[in-house]
N, C-alpha and C positions, 0 to 999 in steps of 0.2 A: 504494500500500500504506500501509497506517495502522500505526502502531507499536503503537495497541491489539492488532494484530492477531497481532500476536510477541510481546507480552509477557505470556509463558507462566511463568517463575520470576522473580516479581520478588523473590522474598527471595535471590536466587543473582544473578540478571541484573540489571544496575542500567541502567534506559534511561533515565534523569531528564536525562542529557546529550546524550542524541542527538533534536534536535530536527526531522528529517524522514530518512526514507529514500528515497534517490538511484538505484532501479534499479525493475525494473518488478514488476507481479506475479506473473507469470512464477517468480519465485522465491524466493516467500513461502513455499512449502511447504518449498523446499530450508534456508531461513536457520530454519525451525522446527526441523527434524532437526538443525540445527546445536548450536540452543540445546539441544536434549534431549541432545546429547550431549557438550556442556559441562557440563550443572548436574548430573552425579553427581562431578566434578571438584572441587567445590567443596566442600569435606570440613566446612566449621562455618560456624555463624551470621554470625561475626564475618568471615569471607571471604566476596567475590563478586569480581565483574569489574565495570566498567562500560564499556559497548558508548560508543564515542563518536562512531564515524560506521559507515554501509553504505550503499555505493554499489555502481558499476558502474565499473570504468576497465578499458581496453582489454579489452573484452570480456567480462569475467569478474567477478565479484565480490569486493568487497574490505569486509574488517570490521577496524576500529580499535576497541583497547583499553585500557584499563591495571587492573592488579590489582595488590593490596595483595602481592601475594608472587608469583615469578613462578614461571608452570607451564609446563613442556614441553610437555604432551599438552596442553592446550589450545592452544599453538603449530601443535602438530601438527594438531590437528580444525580449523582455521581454515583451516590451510594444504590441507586436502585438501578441504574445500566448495567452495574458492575454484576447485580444481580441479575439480569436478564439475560448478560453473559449468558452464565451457567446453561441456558438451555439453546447456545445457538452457535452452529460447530465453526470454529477460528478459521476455518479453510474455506469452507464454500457457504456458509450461510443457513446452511438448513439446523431444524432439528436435532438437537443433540444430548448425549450423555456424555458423565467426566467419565474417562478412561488414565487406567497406569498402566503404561508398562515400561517402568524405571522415572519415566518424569509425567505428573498429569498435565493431563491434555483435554479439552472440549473439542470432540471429535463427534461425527454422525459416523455410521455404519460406514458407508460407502470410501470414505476419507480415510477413517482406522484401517480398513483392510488394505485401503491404496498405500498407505504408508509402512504395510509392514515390509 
């Protein structure tokens, strides 16, 4: 996934520090619905956020921030995609279970078997 490919508000979203994303494409479209649903959060110019890493750890997705004043509800929308994760496979986007085998992974059937 390319960060072009997410940076959808950059006047709200500040990605100038997150220099690669750590998960698959699988769920580029989920970290988009994130950002739409951050950037009405961001009430003036002179606020934004900036993303400083998104990855993948133990299965699910993880977004690092920091912002100039802190918000709950963008706590809260962070914490629930992170959760939506969990059921939508890191590679192709469908339907998923967490799988191990030696590192977990949010994997669909089709994706775990391609990968063994």
């Amino acid at each position: 996934m390319n960060i072009n490919d997410i940076d959808i508000y950059p006047d709200k979203i500040n990605l100038n520090d997150l220099h690669y994303i750590e998960c698959g494409d699988g769920w580029k479209d989920l970290i988009i619905d994130l950002f739409s649903e951050i950037a009405p959060q961001i009430s003036t110019k002179k606020e934004s956020i900036k993303i400083l890493q998104i990855k993948e750890k133990y299965g699910q997705l993880r977004v690092y921030f920091s912002s100039d004043k802190y918000n709950e509800n963008i706590n809260n929308i962070i914490y629930k995609y992170e959760n939506l994760s969990k059921k939508i496979c890191e590679l192709c986007g469908d339907k998923s279970t967490i799988v191990t085998s030696g590192w977990i992974k949010n994997l669909c059937n089709s994706c775990y078997t391609n990968s063994k």
